[in-house]
C-alpha positions in Angstrom: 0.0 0.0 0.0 1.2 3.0 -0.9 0.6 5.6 2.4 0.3 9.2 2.4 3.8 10.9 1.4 2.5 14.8 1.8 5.7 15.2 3.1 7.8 14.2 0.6 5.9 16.2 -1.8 5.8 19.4 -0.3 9.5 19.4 -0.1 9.5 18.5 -4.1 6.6 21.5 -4.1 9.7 24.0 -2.4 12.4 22.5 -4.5 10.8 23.2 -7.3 9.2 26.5 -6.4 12.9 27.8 -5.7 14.2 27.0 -9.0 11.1 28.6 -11.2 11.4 31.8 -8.8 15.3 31.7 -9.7 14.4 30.7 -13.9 11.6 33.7 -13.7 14.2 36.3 -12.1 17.0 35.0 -14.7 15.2 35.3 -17.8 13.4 38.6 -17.1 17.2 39.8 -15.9 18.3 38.8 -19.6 15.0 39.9 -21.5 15.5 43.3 -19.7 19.6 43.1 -19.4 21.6 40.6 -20.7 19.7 41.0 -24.3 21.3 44.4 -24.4 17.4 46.0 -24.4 18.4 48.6 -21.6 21.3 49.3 -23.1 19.2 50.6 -26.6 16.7 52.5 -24.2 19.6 54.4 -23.0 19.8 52.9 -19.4 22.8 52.6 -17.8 22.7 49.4 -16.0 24.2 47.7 -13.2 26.7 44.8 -13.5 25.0 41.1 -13.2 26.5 40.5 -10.2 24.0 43.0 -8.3 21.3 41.1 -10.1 22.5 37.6 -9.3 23.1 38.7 -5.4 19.2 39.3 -5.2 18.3 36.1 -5.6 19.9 35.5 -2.3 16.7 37.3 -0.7 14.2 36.8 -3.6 14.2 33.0 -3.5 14.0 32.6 0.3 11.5 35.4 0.4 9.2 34.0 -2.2 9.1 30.6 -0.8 8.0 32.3 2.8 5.4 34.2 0.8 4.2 30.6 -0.5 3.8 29.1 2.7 1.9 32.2 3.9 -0.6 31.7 1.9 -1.1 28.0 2.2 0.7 27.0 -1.1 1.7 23.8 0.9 -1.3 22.3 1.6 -2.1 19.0 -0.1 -3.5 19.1 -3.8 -7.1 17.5 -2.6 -7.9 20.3 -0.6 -6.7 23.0 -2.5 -8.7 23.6 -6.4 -7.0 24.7 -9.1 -8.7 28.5 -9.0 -7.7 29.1 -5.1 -4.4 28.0 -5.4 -4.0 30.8 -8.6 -5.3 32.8 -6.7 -2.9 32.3 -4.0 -0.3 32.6 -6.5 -1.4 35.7 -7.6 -1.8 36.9 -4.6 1.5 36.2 -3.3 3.5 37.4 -6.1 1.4 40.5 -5.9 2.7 41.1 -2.1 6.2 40.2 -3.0 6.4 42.5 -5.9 5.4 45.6 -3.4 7.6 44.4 -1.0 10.2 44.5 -3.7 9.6 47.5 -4.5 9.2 49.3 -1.7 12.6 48.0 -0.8 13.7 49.6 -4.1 12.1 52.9 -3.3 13.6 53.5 0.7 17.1 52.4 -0.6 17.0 54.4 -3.9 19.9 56.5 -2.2 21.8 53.6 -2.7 23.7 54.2 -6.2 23.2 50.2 -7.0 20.0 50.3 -6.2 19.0 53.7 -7.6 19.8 52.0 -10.8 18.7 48.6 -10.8 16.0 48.1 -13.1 12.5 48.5 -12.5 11.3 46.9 -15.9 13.2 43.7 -14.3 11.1 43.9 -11.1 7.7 43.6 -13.3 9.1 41.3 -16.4 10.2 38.7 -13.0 6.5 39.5 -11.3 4.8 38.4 -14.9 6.8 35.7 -15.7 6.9 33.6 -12.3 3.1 33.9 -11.8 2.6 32.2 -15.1 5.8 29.9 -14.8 4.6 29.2 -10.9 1.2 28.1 -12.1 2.5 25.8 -14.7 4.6 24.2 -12.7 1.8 23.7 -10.1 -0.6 22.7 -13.3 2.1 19.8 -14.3 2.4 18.4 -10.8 -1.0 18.3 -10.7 -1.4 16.3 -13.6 1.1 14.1 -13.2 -0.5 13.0 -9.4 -3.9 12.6 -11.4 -2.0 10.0 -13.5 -0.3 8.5 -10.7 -3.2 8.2 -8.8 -5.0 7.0 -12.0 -3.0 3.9 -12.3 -3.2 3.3 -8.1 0.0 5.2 -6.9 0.2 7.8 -4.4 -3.5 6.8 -2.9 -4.9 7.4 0.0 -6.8 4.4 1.5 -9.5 5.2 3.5 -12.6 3.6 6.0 -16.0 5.3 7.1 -17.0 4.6 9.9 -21.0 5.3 10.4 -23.6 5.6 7.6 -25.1 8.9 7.4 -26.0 11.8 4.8 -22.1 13.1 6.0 -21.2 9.5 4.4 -22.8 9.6 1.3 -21.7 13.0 0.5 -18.1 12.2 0.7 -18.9 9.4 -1.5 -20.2 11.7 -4.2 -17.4 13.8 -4.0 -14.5 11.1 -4.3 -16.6 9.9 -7.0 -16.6 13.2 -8.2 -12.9 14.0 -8.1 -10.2 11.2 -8.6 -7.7 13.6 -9.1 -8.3 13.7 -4.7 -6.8 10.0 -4.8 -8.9 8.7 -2.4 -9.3 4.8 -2.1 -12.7 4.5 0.1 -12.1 0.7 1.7 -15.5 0.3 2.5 -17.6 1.5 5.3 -18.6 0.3 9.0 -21.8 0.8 10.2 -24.4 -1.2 12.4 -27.6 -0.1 10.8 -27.0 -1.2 7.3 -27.0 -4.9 6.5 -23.5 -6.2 5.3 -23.0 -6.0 1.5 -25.0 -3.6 1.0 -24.0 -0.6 -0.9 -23.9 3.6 -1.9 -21.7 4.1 -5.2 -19.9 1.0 -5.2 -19.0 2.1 -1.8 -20.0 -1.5 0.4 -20.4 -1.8 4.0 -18.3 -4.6 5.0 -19.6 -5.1 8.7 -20.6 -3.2 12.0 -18.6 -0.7 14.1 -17.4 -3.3 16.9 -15.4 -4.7 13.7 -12.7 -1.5 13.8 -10.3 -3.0 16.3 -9.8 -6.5 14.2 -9.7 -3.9 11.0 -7.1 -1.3 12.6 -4.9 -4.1 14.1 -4.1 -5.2 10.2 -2.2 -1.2 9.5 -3.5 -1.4 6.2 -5.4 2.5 6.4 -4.1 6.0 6.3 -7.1 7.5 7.6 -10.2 6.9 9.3 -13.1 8.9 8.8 -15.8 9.2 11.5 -19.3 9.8 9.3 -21.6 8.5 12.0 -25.3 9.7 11.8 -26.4 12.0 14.5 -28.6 9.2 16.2 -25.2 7.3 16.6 -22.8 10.0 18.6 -23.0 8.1 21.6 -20.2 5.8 20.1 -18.2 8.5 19.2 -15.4 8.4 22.5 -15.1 4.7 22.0 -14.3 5.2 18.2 -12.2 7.8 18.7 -10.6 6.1 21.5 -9.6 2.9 19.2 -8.3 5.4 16.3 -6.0 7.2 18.4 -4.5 3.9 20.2 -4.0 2.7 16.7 -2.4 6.0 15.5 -3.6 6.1 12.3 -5.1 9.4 11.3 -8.4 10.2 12.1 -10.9 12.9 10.8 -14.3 13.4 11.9 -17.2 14.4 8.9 -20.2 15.8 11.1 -24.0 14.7 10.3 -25.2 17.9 10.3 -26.6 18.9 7.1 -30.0 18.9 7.9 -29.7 21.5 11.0 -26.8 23.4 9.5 -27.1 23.6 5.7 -23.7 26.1 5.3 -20.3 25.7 6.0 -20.0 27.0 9.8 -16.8 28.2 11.3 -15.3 28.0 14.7 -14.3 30.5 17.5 -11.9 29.4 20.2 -13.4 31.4 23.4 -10.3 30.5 25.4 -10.0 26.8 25.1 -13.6 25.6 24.1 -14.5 25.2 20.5 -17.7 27.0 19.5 -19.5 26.2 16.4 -20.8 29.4 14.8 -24.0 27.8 12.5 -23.6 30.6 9.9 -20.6 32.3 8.8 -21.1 36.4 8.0 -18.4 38.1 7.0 -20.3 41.5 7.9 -20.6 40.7 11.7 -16.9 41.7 11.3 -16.3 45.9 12.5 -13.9 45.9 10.2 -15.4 44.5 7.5 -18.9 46.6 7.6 -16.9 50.0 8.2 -15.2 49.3 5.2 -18.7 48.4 3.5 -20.1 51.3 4.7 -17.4 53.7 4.0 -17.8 52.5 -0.1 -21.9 52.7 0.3 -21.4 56.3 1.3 -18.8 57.5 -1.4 -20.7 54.9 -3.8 -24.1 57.2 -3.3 -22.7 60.4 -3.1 -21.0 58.9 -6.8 -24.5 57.7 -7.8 -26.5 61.0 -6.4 -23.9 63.2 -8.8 -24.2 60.7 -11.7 -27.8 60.3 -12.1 -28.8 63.7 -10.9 -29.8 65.0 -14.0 -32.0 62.3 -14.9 -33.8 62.7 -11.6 -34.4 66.2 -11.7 -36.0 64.7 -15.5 -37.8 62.6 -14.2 -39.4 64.4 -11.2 -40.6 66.4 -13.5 -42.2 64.8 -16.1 -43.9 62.5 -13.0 -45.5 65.8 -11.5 -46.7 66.8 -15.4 -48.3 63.7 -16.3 -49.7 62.1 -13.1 -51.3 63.9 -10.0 -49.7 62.7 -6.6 -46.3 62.8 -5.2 -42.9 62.5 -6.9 -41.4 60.2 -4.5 -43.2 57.5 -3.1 -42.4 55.5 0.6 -43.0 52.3 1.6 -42.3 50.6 4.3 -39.6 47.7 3.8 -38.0 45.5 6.6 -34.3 45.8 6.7 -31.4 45.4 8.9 -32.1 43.3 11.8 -35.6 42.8 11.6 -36.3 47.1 11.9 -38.5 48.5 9.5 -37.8 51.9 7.6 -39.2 53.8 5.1 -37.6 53.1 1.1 -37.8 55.4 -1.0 -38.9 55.4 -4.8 -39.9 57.5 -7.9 -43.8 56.6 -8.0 -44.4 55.1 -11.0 -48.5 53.8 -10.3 -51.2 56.1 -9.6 -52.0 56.8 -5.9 -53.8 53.9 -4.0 -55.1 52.8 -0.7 -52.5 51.9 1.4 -54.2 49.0 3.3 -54.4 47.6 -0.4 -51.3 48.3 -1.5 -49.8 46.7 1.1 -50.4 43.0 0.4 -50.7 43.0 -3.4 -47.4 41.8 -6.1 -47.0 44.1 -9.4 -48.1 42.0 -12.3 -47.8 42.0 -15.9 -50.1 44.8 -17.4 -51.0 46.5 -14.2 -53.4 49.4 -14.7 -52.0 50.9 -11.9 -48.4 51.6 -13.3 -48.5 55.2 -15.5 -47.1 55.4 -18.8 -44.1 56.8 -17.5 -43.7 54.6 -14.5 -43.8 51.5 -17.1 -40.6 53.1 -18.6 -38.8 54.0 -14.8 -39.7 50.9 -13.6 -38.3 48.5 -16.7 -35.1 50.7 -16.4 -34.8 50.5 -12.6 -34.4 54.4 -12.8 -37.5 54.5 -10.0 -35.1 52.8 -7.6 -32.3 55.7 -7.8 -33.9 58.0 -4.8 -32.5 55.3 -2.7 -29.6 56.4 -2.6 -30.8 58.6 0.3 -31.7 55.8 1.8 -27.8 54.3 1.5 -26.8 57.8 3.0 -29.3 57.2 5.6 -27.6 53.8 6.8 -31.0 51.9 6.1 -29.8 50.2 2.7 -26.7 49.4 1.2 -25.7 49.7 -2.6 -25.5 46.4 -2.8 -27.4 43.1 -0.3 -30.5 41.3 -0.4 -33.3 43.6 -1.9 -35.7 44.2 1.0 -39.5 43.1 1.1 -43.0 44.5 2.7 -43.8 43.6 6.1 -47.0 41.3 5.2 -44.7 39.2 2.6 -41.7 38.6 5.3 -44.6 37.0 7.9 -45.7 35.0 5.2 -42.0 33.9 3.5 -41.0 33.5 7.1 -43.1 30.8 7.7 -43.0 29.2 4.2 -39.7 29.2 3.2 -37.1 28.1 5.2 -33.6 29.8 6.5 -36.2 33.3 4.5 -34.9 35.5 8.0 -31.2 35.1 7.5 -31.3 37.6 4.8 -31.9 40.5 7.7 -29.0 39.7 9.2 -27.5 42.6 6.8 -28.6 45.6 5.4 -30.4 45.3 2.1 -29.3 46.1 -1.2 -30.2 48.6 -4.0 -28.9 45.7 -6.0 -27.8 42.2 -4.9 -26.6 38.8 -6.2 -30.1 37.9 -6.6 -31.0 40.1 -9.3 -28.3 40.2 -11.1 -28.6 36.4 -11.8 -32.5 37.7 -12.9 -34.5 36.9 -10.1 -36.5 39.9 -9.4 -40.1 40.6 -10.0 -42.0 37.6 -10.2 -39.7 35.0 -9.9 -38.9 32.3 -7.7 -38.8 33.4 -4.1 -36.7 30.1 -3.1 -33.8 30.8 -6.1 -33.9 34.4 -4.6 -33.1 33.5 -1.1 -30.3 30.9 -2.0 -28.8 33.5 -4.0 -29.2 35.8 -1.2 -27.5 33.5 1.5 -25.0 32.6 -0.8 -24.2 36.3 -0.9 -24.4 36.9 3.0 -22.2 33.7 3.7 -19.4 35.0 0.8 -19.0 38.6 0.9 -15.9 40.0 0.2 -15.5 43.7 -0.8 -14.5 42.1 -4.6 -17.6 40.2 -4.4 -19.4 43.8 -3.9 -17.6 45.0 -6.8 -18.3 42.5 -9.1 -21.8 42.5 -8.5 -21.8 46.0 -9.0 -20.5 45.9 -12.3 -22.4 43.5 -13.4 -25.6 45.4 -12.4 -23.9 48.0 -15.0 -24.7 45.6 -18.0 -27.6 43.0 -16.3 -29.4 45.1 -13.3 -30.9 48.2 -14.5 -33.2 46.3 -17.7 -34.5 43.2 -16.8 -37.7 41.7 -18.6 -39.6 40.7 -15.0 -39.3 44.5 -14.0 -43.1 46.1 -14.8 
């Protein structure tokens, strides 16, 4: 059997690394210098040997960067995408650092002149160089693992939904290497199977199984009904040594990936992750929302004023319309909007959707309302601190007592401010659509903010957000 040589790898992973930082650095110092290209721009250069006495710091420097961001960590946990992006990342930070050392020694004659174009020709060339090399390596373990090398044999013990999941996702990826031995379980008859995944006999059966050393890791998938066996399984893992990893049952109670807080020795399980809990990242959040509306105010200022004008010429009532939306923590406030129906009732209003053809939308509202322009005044709210510019778009009070008890997990979305655009309706769910595909979006939103998420979604708004057919 072939057992788990992480190890082994990673210090190929750094050997490697090393010499494609040194290659990058080497051929960006002749594309810029040894070709004679400085030289025909008029430069006047430094000798090689300034150059080549850089790497002493670059190559050590890089490979801390690497392990900084988790470069290290074994190919089955880290995809493709993240570990670019961790490679971008980290060249990113080391080209700063590099020159920022550049700029406090420029007083230095040897420095003053050492080549900037060098600096970014090295930055461009290792991040691509880096990622093919990591691309290669991970090929040649999917071949390896392919033809039964460089596996990683594995046992479940305990049926459960946390079972059949990792099942699907070995199945999934073979690239992972993952040999699943069978599984252990005393609910499920013997033979019987999930994904050519059998159960080869009940739980009292893992002492005879880790007495023959033939598994690199055990993994605990017992169903919630079953925990009371835990200690005892754990207890046999740990006096067999082999390496044990516990899958919790839980994704009927907690359907997101929580994360834990260490409150001085005791593990709490957080069932939701949100990044905007975080001071630091809602004053950041906040701090864009306010230039971002004082941006929008000044940009679409002049077709305001137009359209406050042609509302109060062609339909008697107010310009700007309020209704009451539930936002931030459960609190109500007042959004604001360009009116775009004729004045109603306001019990009435309440409780009733917009639908296709609606008498009460105006000629002009029809035209507002298709373009999103109608939802521009809330930008005052942004100011305000009710809404944000972007979050889960925020509903009347009678629909969140009704969602609240029909659709599950429906609350979560008050747990930040709400958006004048979000993830939701950029992907088209707006107007009548489905409520359900509108919440996921919005918990997937809540659960993976990130100030570039913000962005993105933003710009995207730009080109998908402000016409959208299931506006009316």
């Amino acid at each position: 059997m072939i057992k788990d040589n992480q190890k082994s790898l990673n210090r190929i992973h750094v050997v490697l690394d090393a010499a494609v930082t040194a290659i990058s650095y080497l051929l960006a110092w002749y594309i810029v210098i040894g070709s004679g290209w400085a030289e025909r721009l008029g430069k006047r250069g430094l000798g090689p040997e300034y150059y080549f006495a850089a790497l002493i710091v670059i190559v050590p420097g890089y490979l801390l960067l690497y392990s900084v961001f988790n470069l290290y960590t074994p190919k089955r946990v880290l995809g493709r995408r993240n570990e670019f992006g961790k490679i971008f990342k980290a060249n990113s930070i080391g080209i700063l650092i590099f020159g920022l050392a550049l700029y406090l020694g420029r007083k230095e004659a040897h420095i003053y002149n050492f080549s900037q174009r060098v600096v970014v020709y090295f930055y461009t060339i290792n991040v691509v160089l880096i990622a093919a090399e990591r691309n290669a390596i991970r090929i040649i373990l999917r071949s390896m693992r392919s033809q039964g090398y460089n596996q990683k044999h594995i046992l479940l013990v305990g049926y459960s939904a946390a079972a059949e999941g990792f099942v699907d996702r070995v199945r999934a990826n073979p690239q992972w290497g993952y040999h699943i031995q069978g599984i252990l379980d005393d609910t499920k008859p013997q033979g019987s199977e999930y994904s050519r995944v059998e159960v080869i006999g009940g739980i009292d059966e893992l002492d005879s199984i880790l007495e023959k050393n033939t598994l690199d890791e055990i993994a605990i998938t017992l169903s919630l009904g079953d925990y009371k066996k835990l200690r005892h399984i754990v207890a046999l893992c740990e006096k067999s040594g082999v390496h044990t990893k516990f899958i919790p049952d839980y994704g009927n109670i907690i359907p997101t990936v929580p994360y834990m807080e260490d409150l001085q020795g005791l593990p709490v399980i957080h069932i939701r992750h949100v990044p905007l809990n975080s001071l630091l990242n809602a004053a950041i959040k906040r701090s864009v929302d306010i230039v971002g509306a004082l941006f929008g105010l000044l940009l679409f200022s002049p077709v305001m004023v137009a359209v406050a004008v042609l509302i109060k010429a062609t339909s008697p009532g107010p310009v700007i319309y309020c209704q009451e939306r539930v936002g931030l923590h459960n609190r109500p406030f007042r959004m604001y909007k360009f009116r775009s129906m004729t004045v109603q009732d306001p019990g009435k209003e309440k409780s009733r959707w917009t639908t296709p053809g609606d008498v009460r939308v105006t000629n002009i509202g029809k035209i507002i309302r298709c373009t999103s322009v109608d939802e521009t005044p809330q930008f005052f709210n942004i100011l305000k601190g009710d809404m944000s510019l972007v979050g889960p778009r925020p509903e009347r009070p009678f629909f969140v007592e009704k969602f609240k008890e029909e659709i599950p997990r429906y609350m979560i979305k008050h747990q930040v401010r709400p958006g004048l655009t979000g993830w939701a309706q950029v992907n088209g769910y707006r107007g009548d659509t489905s409520i359900i595909k509108r919440i996921e979006h919005d918990l997937y939103y809540i659960e993976n903010w990130t100030l570039g998420f913000d962005f993105k979604i933003m710009f995207l708004t730009v080109f998908k957000g402000f016409i959208n057919k299931n506006a009316y």
